[in-house]
Structures are given as structure tokens and as C-alpha cells.
LOSE-911026 format. One line per 10 residues: for each residue x, y, z of C-alpha. Coordinates in steps of 0.1 Angstrom, whole numbers, plus 2048, in hexadecimal, padded with zeros to 3 digits. Layout:
N
X/Y/Z; ... .
// end
This chain:
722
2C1/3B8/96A; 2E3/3A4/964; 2EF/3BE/949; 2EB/3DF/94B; 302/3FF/938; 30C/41B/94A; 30B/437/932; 31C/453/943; 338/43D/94E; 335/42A/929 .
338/406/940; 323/3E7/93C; 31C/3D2/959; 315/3AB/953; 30E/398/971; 306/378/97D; 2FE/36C/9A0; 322/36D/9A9; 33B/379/990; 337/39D/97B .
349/3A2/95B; 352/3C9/952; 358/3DC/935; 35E/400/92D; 35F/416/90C; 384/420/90C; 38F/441/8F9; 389/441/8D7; 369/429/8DE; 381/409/8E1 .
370/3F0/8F2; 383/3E9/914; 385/3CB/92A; 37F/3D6/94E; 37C/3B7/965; 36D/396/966; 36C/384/98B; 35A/385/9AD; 335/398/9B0; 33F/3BD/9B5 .
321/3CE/9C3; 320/3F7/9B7; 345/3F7/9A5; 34D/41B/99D; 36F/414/98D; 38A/40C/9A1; 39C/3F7/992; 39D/40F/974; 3B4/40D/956; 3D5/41C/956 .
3E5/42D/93B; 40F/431/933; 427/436/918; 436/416/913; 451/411/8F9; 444/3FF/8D6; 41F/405/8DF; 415/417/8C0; 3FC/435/8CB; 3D9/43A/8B5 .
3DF/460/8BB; 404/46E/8BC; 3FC/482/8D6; 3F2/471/8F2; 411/456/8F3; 400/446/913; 3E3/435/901; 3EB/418/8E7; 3D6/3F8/8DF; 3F5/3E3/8E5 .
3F0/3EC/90C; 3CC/3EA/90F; 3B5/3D1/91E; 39D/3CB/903; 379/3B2/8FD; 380/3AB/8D6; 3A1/3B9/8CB; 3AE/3BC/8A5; 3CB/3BE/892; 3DC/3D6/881 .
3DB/3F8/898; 3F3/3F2/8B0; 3ED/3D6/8C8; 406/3B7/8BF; 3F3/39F/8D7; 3E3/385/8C8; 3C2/394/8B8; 3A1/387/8BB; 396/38A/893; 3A8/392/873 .
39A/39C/850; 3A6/3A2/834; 39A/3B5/813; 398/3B5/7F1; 3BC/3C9/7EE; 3CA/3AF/809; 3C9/3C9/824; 3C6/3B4/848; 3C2/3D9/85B; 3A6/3DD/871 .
394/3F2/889; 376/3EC/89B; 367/402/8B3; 349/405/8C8; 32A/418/8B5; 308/40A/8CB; 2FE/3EF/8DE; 2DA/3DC/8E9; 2CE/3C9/905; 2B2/3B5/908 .
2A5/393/91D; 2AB/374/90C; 2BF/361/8F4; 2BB/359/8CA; 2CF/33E/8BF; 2E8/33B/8A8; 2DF/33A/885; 2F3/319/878; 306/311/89A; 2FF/302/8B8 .
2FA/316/8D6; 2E9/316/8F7; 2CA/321/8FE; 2AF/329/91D; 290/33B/926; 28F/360/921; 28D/367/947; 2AB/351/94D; 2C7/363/935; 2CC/389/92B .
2DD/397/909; 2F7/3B1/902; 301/3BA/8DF; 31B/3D0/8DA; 31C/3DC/8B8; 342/3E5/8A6; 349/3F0/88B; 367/3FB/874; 356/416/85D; 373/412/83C .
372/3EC/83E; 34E/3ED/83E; 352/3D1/856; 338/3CD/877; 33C/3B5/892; 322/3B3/8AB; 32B/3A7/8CD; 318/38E/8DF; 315/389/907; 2FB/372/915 .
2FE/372/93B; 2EB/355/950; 2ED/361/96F; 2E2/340/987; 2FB/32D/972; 319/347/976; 321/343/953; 320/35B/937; 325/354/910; 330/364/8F4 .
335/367/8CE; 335/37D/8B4; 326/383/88E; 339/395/873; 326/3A7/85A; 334/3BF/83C; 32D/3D8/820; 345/3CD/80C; 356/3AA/802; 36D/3A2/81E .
384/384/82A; 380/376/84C; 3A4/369/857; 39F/367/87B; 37F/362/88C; 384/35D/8B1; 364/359/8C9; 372/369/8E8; 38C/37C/8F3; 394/386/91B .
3B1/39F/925; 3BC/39A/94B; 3D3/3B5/95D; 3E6/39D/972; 3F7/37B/965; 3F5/364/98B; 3E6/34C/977; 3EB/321/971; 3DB/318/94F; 3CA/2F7/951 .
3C3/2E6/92E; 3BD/2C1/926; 3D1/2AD/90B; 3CD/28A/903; 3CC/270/8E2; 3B4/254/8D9; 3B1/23B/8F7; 3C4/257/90C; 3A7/274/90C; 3A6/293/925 .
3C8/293/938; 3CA/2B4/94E; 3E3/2C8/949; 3F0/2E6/961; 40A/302/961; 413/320/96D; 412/33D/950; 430/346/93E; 43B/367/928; 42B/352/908 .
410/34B/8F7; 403/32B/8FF; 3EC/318/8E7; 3D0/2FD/8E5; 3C4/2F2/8C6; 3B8/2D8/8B2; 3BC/2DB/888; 3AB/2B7/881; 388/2C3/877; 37C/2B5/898 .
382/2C6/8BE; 394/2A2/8C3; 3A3/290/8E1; 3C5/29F/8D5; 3BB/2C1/8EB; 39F/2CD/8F8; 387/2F0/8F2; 38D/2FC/912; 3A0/310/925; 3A1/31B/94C .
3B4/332/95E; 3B6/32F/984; 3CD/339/9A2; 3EC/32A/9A7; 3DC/31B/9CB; 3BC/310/9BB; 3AF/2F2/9C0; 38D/2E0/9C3; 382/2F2/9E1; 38E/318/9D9 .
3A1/32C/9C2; 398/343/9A6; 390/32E/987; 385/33C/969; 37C/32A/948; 374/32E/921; 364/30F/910; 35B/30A/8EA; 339/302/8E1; 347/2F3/8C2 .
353/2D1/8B0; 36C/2DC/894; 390/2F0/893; 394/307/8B0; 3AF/319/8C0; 3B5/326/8E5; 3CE/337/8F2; 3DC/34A/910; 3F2/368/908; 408/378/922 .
419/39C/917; 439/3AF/91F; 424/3BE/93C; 415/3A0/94A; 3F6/3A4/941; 3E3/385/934; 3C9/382/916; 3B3/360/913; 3A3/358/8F2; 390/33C/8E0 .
380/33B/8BF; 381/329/8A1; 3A4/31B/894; 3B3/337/87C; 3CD/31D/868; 3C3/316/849; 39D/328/851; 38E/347/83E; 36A/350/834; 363/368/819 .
348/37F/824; 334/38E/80E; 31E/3AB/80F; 2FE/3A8/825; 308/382/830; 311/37D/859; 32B/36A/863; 328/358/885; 343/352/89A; 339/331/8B5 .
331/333/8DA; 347/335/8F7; 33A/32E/918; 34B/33E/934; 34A/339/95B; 35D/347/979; 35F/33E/99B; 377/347/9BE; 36B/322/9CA; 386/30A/9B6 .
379/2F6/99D; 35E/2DF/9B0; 34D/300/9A8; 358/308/98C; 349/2E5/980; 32B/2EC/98F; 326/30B/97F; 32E/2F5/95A; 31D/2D7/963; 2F9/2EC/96C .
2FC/300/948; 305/2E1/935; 2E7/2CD/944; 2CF/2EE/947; 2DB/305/925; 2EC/2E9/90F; 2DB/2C9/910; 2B5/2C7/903; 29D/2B0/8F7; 28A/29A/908 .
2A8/287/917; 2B4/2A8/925; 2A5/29D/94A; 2A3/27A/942; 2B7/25F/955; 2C7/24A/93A; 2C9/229/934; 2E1/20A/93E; 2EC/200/91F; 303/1E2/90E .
315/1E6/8EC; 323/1CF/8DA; 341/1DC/8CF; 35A/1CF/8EB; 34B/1AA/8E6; 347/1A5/8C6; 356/1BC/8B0; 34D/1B9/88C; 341/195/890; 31E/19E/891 .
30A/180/896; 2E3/17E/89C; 2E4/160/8B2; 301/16A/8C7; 2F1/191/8CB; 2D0/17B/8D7; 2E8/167/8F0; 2F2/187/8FC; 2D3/197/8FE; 2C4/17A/910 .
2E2/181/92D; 2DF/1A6/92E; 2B7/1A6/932; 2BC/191/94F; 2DD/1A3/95E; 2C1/1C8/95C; 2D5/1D9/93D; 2BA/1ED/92B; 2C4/1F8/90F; 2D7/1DF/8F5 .
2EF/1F3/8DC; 2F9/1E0/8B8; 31C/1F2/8B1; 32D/1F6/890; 32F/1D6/879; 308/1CF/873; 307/1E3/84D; 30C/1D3/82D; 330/1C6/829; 338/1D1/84A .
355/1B5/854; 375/1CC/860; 377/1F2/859; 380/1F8/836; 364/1F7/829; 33A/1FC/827; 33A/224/835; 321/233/823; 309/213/81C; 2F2/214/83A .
2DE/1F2/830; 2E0/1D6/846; 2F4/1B8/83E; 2DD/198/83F; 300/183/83E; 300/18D/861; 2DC/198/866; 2CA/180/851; 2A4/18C/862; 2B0/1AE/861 .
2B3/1CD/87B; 28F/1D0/882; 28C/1AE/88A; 2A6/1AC/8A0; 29B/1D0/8B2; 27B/1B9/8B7; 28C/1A1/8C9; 2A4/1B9/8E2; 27B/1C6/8E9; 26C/1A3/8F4 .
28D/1A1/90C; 282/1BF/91C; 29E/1D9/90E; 29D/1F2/8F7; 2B0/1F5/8D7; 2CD/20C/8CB; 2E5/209/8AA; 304/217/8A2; 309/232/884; 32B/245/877 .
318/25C/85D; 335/277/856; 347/25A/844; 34D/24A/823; 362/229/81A; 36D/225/7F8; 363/205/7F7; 33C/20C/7F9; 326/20E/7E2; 31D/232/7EB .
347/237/7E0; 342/226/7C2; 322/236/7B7; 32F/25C/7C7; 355/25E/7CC; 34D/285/7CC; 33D/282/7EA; 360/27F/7FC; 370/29A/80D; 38E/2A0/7F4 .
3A2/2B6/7E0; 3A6/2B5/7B6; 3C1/2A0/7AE; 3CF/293/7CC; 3CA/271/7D8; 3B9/268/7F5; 3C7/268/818; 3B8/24C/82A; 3B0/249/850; 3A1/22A/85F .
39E/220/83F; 380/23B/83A; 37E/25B/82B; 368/276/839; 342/280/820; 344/2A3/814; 32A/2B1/830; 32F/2D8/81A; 317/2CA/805; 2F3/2C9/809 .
2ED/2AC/7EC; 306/299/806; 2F8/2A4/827; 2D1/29C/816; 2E0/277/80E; 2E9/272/835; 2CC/27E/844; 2B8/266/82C; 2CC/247/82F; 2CF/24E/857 .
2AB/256/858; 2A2/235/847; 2B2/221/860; 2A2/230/87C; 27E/22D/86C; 286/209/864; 286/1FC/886; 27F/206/8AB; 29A/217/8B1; 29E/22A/8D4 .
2C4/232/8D1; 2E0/23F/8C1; 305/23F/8C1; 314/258/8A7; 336/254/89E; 353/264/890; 372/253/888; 38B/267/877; 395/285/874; 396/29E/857 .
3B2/299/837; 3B1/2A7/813; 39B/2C5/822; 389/2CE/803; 36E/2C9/7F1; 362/2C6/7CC; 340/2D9/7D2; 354/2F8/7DA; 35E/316/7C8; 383/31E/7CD .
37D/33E/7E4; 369/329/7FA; 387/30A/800; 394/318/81D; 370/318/82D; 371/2F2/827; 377/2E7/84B; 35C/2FD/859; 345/2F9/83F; 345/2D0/849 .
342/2D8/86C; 31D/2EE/866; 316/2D0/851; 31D/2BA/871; 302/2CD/886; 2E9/2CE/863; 2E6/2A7/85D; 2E4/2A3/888; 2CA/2BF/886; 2B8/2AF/870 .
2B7/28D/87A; 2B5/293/8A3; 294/2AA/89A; 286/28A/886; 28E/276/89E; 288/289/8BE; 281/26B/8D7; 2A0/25A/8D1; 2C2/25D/8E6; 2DC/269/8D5 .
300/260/8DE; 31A/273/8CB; 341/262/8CC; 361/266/8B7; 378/246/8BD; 36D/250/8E0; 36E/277/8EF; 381/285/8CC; 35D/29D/8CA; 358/2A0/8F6 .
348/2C0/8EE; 32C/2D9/8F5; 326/2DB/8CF; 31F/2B6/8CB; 309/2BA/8EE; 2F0/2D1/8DF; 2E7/2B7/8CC; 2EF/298/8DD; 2E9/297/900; 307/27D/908 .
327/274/8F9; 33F/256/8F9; 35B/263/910; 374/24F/903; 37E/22E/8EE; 396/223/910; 37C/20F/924; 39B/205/93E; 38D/20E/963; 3AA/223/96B .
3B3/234/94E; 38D/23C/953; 394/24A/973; 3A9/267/965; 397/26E/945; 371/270/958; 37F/286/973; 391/29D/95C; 36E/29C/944; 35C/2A4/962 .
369/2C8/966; 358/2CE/946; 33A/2B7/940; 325/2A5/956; 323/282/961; 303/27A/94C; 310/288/92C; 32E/26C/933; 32A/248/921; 33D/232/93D .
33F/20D/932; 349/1EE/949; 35D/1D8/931; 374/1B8/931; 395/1B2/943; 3B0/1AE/933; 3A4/1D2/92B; 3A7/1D4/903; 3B7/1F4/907; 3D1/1F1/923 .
3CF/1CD/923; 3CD/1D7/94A; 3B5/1BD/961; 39F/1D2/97C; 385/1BF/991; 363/1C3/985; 35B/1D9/9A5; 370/1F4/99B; 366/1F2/976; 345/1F6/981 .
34C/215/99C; 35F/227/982; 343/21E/964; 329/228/97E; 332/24E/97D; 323/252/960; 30D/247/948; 310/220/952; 313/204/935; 320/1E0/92C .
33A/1DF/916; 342/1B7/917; 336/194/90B; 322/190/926; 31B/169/91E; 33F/166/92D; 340/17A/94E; 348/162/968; 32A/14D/979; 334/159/997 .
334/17E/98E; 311/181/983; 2FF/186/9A5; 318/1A0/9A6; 310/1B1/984; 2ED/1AF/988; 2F1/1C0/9B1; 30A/1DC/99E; 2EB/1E2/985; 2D2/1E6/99A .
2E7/1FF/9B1; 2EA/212/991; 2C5/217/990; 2C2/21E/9B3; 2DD/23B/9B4; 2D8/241/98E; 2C4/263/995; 2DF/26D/9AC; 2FB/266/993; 2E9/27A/972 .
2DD/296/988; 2EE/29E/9A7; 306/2B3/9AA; 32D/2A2/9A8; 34A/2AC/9BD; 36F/2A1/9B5; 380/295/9D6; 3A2/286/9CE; 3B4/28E/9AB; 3C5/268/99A .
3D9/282/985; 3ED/28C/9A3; 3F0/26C/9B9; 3E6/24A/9BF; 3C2/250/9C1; 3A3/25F/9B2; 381/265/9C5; 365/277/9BB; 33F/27A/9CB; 31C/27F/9BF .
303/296/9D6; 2DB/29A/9D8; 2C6/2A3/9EC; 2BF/283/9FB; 2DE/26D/9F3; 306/269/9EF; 319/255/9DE; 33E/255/9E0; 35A/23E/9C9; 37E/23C/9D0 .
395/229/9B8; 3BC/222/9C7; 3D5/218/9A7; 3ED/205/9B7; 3F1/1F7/9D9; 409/202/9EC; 423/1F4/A08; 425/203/A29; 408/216/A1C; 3F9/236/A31 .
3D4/230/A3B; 3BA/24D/A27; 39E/260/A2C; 387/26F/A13; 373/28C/A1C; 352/290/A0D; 344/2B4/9FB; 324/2C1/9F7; 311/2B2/A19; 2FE/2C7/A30 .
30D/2CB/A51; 2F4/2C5/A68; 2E3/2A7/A53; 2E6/280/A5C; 2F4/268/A43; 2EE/249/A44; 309/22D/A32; 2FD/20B/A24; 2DC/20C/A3B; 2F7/20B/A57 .
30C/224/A67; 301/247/A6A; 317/265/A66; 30F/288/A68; 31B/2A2/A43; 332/2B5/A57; 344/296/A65; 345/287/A41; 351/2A8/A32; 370/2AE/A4C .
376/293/A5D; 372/27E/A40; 36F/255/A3A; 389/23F/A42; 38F/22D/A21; 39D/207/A24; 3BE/201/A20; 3BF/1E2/A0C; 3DC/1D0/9F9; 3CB/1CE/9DA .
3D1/1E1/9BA; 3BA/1F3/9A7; 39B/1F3/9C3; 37E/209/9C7; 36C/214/9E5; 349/21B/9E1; 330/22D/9FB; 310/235/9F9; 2FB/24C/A13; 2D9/255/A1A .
2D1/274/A2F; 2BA/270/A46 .
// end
């Protein structure tokens, strides 16, 4: 059992192979937070709450001045009685009252897992995950709000959410997902910021007396921040520390933060974005807050990845690509823009299928009218300007080369020049009498509405019948503006942004269960959507617009303490780089490209003659060490956010492979080593079919790493254990 209730000391147990997570029923039946860390084996309380009269900590009974809310560590606190923390929910009701109190009434445990009713959410067998419910409830609001812990105990992760349900109307202001109270503050907070074309940076700091926040109010988790958050030691690193972590299964609004009180306690909390967010609740309907996956670790945050990187590929990911290696692909966008041509893709074609690409992706600019990106969202009907035989045709062709065929697709959107504008300008996100607010010169389709979502799935589903189509790149390139909507009623405007966001995961419901065979890449102008929401539907994602090979370096290895290297698209592309304007030799393109999902993002007809043995030797290394790549296990070994360098190695059972990229060369510089993770001591390893080193003399003594007077240059191993 992984949960089990202690009923004469009212505590709950949850435990997973190496952590436990603690609660107890505090006086009054307040739900208390207890502990969450290291596997304790028979805890009888030790570390047990504390109680004291503290100045300003209102009391709930005047005579006992020693216990108040505003002091105590609780799992899902409220506001209104007492505790001036940030709260975890807020409601409101029909005499604007926002005073609530929730307390403990029964609880249920059972093997297993349901899913979420509109969201996505992970799922697994019933032997591999276990169910708490704790049921709350505030008897004058009416109001219940069930608890939800699922612990997975060979992942070391447990998630949670919770669902609202009421007697009587009631206001949802504040819906948070999860809410952790720490009795200590040691902590750094580590969080990852970024833009378009500057995705995931990591950022890390020691906790202040504040209230730190992460958020994103765009209508998509974005690259702006990013729905996660991890606490850790202030000597962590990727070998050891105490790391602990909260991520959002969710694409829309959200909001994270890290609290630290007067008394140096700590609370950690991430849910849904409150700003300009309610939901009325009406009798006898459930409200659902979305998932948070959470993971701890005293092993730094190799494990801590790990420990993310199993769940996401075991408990997030599904389908039939879920185990699948995936494909080498090229798209088109990089080489030829909108100046789709059917001769030139056949040129191209002809040059990939002999370089080994696989897969050949048609990017945006094959639809009707397509020529810059103004205009033709909406219309998905090929343009035979460009196309004159048409995309079946032409998926015919990419076949007799040898490669399967993928297209390109941005359903959420709407230009106003389209016919699908002209004909329905009330299918555009907006609000009565204001004009439009333009981004990218789109707008964004009203996804609240099912006549709206019905007209996506159809036109989406009638490209995909009308050729052989084997992938898909999904994109999303703007964010939300003029958040409302005309098939609304005016309670129900400020449930606009969250509302579009269930009518996201309807239309990719719908269409990935037609379409079950195909591969699914989800992307918004790059990583703006790099989340677990967007994963259970879409087993990879587009990490970011920035192709440049060592802007790369930082944004993969910051995405990799999160997601794992197959859910990461990872695109060789021209020098200049478009982005950075930067030139990189096409080895480290290719070493950096490699560490994930590996693809072609150039005119191929123009790499140089004398780089093609090269290309074609890089391809075929891919497929070699490709099963190593999207299923080993990946160890970080030198951070490029904190020096010169970046390294990083993949680990099976039978092979390594190891890539170092240096920046900038350096005079006078120091000679390196990189020491390998994840090797078994005792085992042989042989390098390149040549030398042979044993794990423990990789691991601490290390490689000696060239020092070469050459910027931007990679260093790439690869082992074989005998």
C-alpha cells in the first residue's frame, strides 16, 4: 500500500519508493501539512506541529490564543478566517461574501486512477498508481472540494487536483491546484523565463521575505515563464541536494508562487491564473481544477529529471508513438518560407531521400492564398497556384522517394482576410464593440464554442483524409487579445480564457482519436505551449523557433529538467543562423540537433558538395544511437548557463553517448575533463571500436576533452560496453 490513514492518530501516509508526503487532521478538523521528503520508515510524529501565540494571528476559538490558521502548515488553505498567506481558492457568493472554511468531513482510498472529466491528465494501470480523496467541506457555503492525491510510487511522483462542487450558486475566484507549506525557508527557487527565439533560460535564487511569482496571463503557458517550479538546497546540484518540484499539466493562464512568512516558513502553490478568471458554479455541476505533477528527490536534479522524464514517457505520453522511435524529418520552413513550389519541394525531396531523412514535412504557406502571413487562417484548401496537382499528389511523390509525408496546420487561428472571416467574423475571439487587436496579423477562433470547435475538427479532418498523411505539426502563433466571446452570456466572460483552453484539448481530442496512427507535433512559434498538457496529446513538441546551435545548447538542457529528449523537436539548419545570424560548423549543429528528436531544417539542394558524405555519416549515426537518444536515460554533465561549456550524456544498457559543446575558444586556455554519469563501475566501455575504458574510470577520472582553438566545437563520444 502507498497510502494508508492512520485513524487514531488522524494521519495519512503517501509513499513512493523513496519520498513520503504527510498529513494530519489538525484541531478543529483543518487539514495539516506534515512533511514531504526522504522515505521515513514507521514515523510516529516527531517532527510534530508546534503551537504559539503570535501577535496578529487571529485565533478560530478565543480561548486557546496558541492556535491560528495564519500559523499553520496547511494542504489547501482558504481565505477569510485568519490566515493572510496566499490562499489556495477563493469564492465568492451571491451577497459578495469571499469567506470560507473548509474542513475535513471523510476521505476514500482505492487503487487506481479516473481521469479528468474535460482536462488532460496522466494516467496508468490500476496496480501502478493509488488514490486518496479527501473530502472538505464548508457546511454554510454549501461548497465541497474534494482532494485528489495519486501517488506513483516507482516514479517518485505524486499528483494532485481538486473539484469543487456546491448547493448553492457560488463564484469561483481562485482555483489553485496545489498548495505545499514547508517549516523551514533554506531554500533556492529555480524557475525558467525566456521570450520567442529565447525559450527556457534557468533562473536561480536564494528565497527572500516575499512572495515570488511565476505566471503567464497570455491564454497560453508561453515561453514568457514557465509552469514549473522547484525548490532545492542551496548546495544542490546535479549530483545531490534536496530538489523538490511542482509542474502544471496545463496549456492556458497559470500562476505559481513561493511564499515566505514572518516566521520563515515557506508555502509553494500552483494552479490556474486567478487575474481576470472566475467560474460560476452552479448547483450539482463540478468544477475541476488541472493536474500538478510533483517529484522529490535528496540526489540533485539528474534525479530529479529522472524521476520527470520516466512519468512523462510512462504516465503522460500515449498512443501508439508513446514507445516508438520517431522519425528524421525535414521541414520546409527554414528553406523556403512561403514560396512553396512543387518542383523545388521535389528537388528537395530528391536530396533528402538520398541524404536518409524519413519523414518530409510541408510547413505553413501550402493553403489557398497563403503568400506572407496576413492572410488565408481558417481556409484549409490547398492552393494549386503553388500546388497545381494538389497535396495528395504530391504526398504520392514524398512516398515513391522512400519518405513519409507530414503537413503543417495552425487550427486555433482566424485571419480576416479568409473566406471563413468573411463568411463568420463571429467566429473570432472578441469583445462587442471593440475593434480587433491584431497579432501576427491573425486573430485567434472562438474555441468556447462547439459550432466553432465542430468547424475545426471538420476542416482539419478533411485534410488528413485527403492524402497519406503520417504527421503533424500543430501550431499556435499568438497569443490571446480581446478575451471574449459573442456565444457567451455575460456571467460566463470571465470564464472566456479557460473555456478556449478545454476547447484546445476538445478539437485535439477529437482529431488525434480519428487519427490515431499519425504523429503529432504540437509548437507555438516554437516552445510558447512546452507543456505536459499539450503532451497528453501530442507526444513531441517544437522546443523552440531559435534553431542557432548554441542558443540550443541552453534552451535543450534547461528543457531537459522537465521533458525528455524525445518529446524535443531539434532541427540542424543553415549558417548564417536566421535567428542569431551566428555560423556554427555543421558538426556541432548536428551534436546539439542530435539530442533530441533529430531533423533538417535547410535547403538541402545547397549544402556544400563536400559536406554531404558528412550529412549522410551524421544521419546514419542518428539511427544507430537513435534508441539510446529517445529512451535512455539522460544525465546533465556541464551547465552553458554557468560557463563556457555545456555537456550532457545519454545511458543504456548497452551504449553511451556523450556531446560537449565549447562557446568560444579561449587563449591560454585550461585543458578539461568531462566525467561521465550513469556507467556501471565494473563494466568495459569501449570508444569508437577503439580504446577501452572501464565506468568507474569514465565516471571519476573522466575524458580528457581537446583543447582546440576553435569556436563553437562539439565533442562527440560514443561507447559500447562490452
Amino acid at each position: 500500500m502507498s497510502i494508508t490513514y492512520l485513524s487514531q492518530e488522524k494521519r495519512f501516509l503517501l509513499e513512493t519508493n523513496h519520498s513520503s508526503y504527510i498529513m494530519e487532521l489538525a484541531h478543529h478538523d483543518f487539514l495539516s501539512h506534515v512533511y514531504w521528503g526522504k522515505k521515513i520508515t514507521n514515523y510516529h510524529g516527531s517532527n510534530k506541529i508546534l503551537y504559539r501565540d503570535r501577535g496578529f494571528c487571529p485565533n478560530i476559538e478565543p480561548s486557546d490564543r496558541t492556535f491560528s490558521l495564519d500559523t499553520l502548515p496547511q494542504e489547501y488553505p482558504q481565505y477569510g478566517n485568519g490566515d493572510y498567506r496566499p490562499c489556495a481558492y477563493q469564492v465568492k457568493n451571491e451577497q459578495n461574501e469571499t469567506f470560507s472554511d473548509i474542513r475535513y468531513v471523510s476521505h476514500e482510498i482505492y487503487q487506481g486512477k479516473q481521469p479528468l472529466q474535460q482536462l488532460p491528465s496522466s494516467y496508468a494501470d490500476e496496480k501502478d498508481v493509488e488514490t486518496l480523496i479527501i473530502h472538505m467541506q464548508d457546511k454554510t457555503l454549501g461548497l465541497s472540494i474534494d482532494l485528489y492525491y495519486h501517488v506513483f510510487p516507482t516514479c517518485d511522483v505524486i499528483t494532485r487536483y481538486a473539484k469543487f462542487h456546491t448547493t448553492q450558486p457560488l463564484t469561483l475566484t481562485k482555483m489553485l491546484s496545489a498548495s505545499v507549506d514547508f517549516r523551514r525557508d533554506d531554500f533556492d527557487l529555480v524557475t525558467m523565463y525566456g521570450a520567442h527565439n529565447n525559450d527556457r533560460n534557468l533562473d536561480r535564487r536564494p528565497l527572500t521575505s516575499a512572495t515570488t511569482v511565476v505566471e503567464s496571463m497570455r491564454g497560453a503557458s508561453s515561453p514568457h515563464q514557465t509552469p514549473f517550479l522547484c525548490l532545492c538546497n542551496h548546495n544542490a546540484d546535479e549530483q545531490q541536494g534536496e530538489v523538490y518540484t511542482m509542474q502544471f499539466v496545463y496549456s492556458g493562464n497559470f500562476h505559481g508562487s513561493v511564499h515566505v512568512d514572518p516566521y520563515r516558513n515557506v508555502r509553494m502553490q500552483i494552479g490556474l491564473q486567478p487575474f481576470d478568471c472566475e467560474w460560476h458554479l452552479s448547483p450539482n455541476e463540478i468544477f475541476e481544477t488541472p493536474e500538478v505533477v510533483m517529484t522529490y528527490t535528496d540526489q540533485g536534479f539528474n534525479q530529479m529529471s529522472k524521476q520527470l522524464h520516466t512519468f512523462v514517457k510512462q504516465h503522460i505520453v500515449r498512443g501508439i508513438w508513446k514507445d516508438k522511435q520517431r522519425p528524421i524529418l525535414f521541414n520546409s520552413w527554414e528553406s523556403l518560407y512561403f514560396d512553396i513550389r512543387e518542383d523545388k519541394l521535389l528537388e528537395i525531396a530528391d536530396t533528402a531521400a538520398d541524404l536518409g531523412i524519413e519523414l518530409f514535412v510541408l510547413d505553413d504557406g501550402w493553403f489557398k492564398g497563403r503568400n506572407d502571413d496576413n492572410s488565408s487562417l481558417g481556409d484549409w484548401v490547398c492552393d494549386t497556384k503553388k500546388l497545381p496537382h494538389g497535396i495528395a499528389w504530391l504526398s504520392e511523390q514524398i512516398h515513391q522517394r522512400g519518405m513519409q509525408f507530414g503537413i503543417w496546420v495552425e487550427p486555433e487561428m482566424i485571419s480576416e482576410d479568409s473566406d471563413l472571416y468573411r463568411t463568420h467574423p463571429e467566429y473570432a475571439l472578441q469583445i462587442k464593440d471593440r475593434e480587433h487587436v491584431i497579432g501576427r496579423g491573425q486573430l485567434v477562433l472562438d474555441l468556447t464554442s462547439s459550432n466553432v470547435r465542430d468547424y475545426v475538427v471538420e476542416s482539419i479532418c478533411n485534410v488528413l483524409r485527403s492524402a497519406k498523411i503520417e504527421y503533424v505539426k500543430w501550431d499556435m502563433n499568438r497569443h490571446l487579445t480581446n478575451i471574449g466571446s459573442l456565444f457567451l452570456e455575460t456571467k460566463h466572460q470571465r470564464e472566456t480564457a479557460h473555456r478556449y483552453m478545454l476547447g484546445v484539448y476538445d478539437i485535439m481530442q477529437r482529431i488525434t482519436q480519428q487519427f490515431p496512427d499519425i504523429l503529432f507535433e504540437s509548437c507555438s512559434s516554437g516552445g510558447g505551449r512546452f507543456d505536459l498538457g499539450m503532451l497528453c496529446y501530442m507526444p513531441q513538441t517544437w522546443t523552440s523557433d531559435n534553431t542557432d546551435a548554441i542558443c540550443r545548447t541552453k534552451i535543450q538542457y534547461a528543457t531537459s529538467y522537465m521533458m525528455p529528449a524525445i518529446t524535443m523537436g531539434s532541427h540542424v539548419s543553415v549558417c548564417p543562423n536566421h535567428q542569431t545570424g551566428r555560423i556554427t560548423p555543421m558538426s556541432t549543429r548536428f551534436a546539439v540537433a542530435m539530442s533530441g528528436r533529430l531533423g533538417y531544417e535547410l535547403d538541402l539542394t545547397k549544402i556544400h558538395e563536400d559536406e554531404i558524405p558528412l550529412v549522410k555519416q551524421q544521419i546514419a549515426l542518428y539511427k544507430q544511437y537513435r534508441p539510446l537518444v529517445q529512451h535512455g536515460t539522460m544525465y546533465r554533465l556541464k551547465n552553458p548557463f554557468t560557463g563556457n561549456e555545456g555537456a550532457w550524456c545519454f545511458v543504456n544498457d548497452k551504449n553511451v553517448l556523450a556531446i560537449y559543446i565549447k562557446t568560444l575558444s579561449e587563449p591560454a586556455a585550461p585543458f578539461r575533463i568531462l566525467r561521465l554519469q550513469g556507467l556501471e563501475e565494473d563494466a568495459l566501455y569501449q570508444l569508437n571500436h577503439g580504446d577501452v575504458y572501464s565506468g568507474s574510470e569514465l565516471m571519476y577520472a573522466g575524458i580528457s576533452i581537446p583543447n582546440t582553438k576553435e569556436d563553437f566545437h562539439s565533442e562527440v563520444w560514443y561507447f559500447t560496453k562490452l
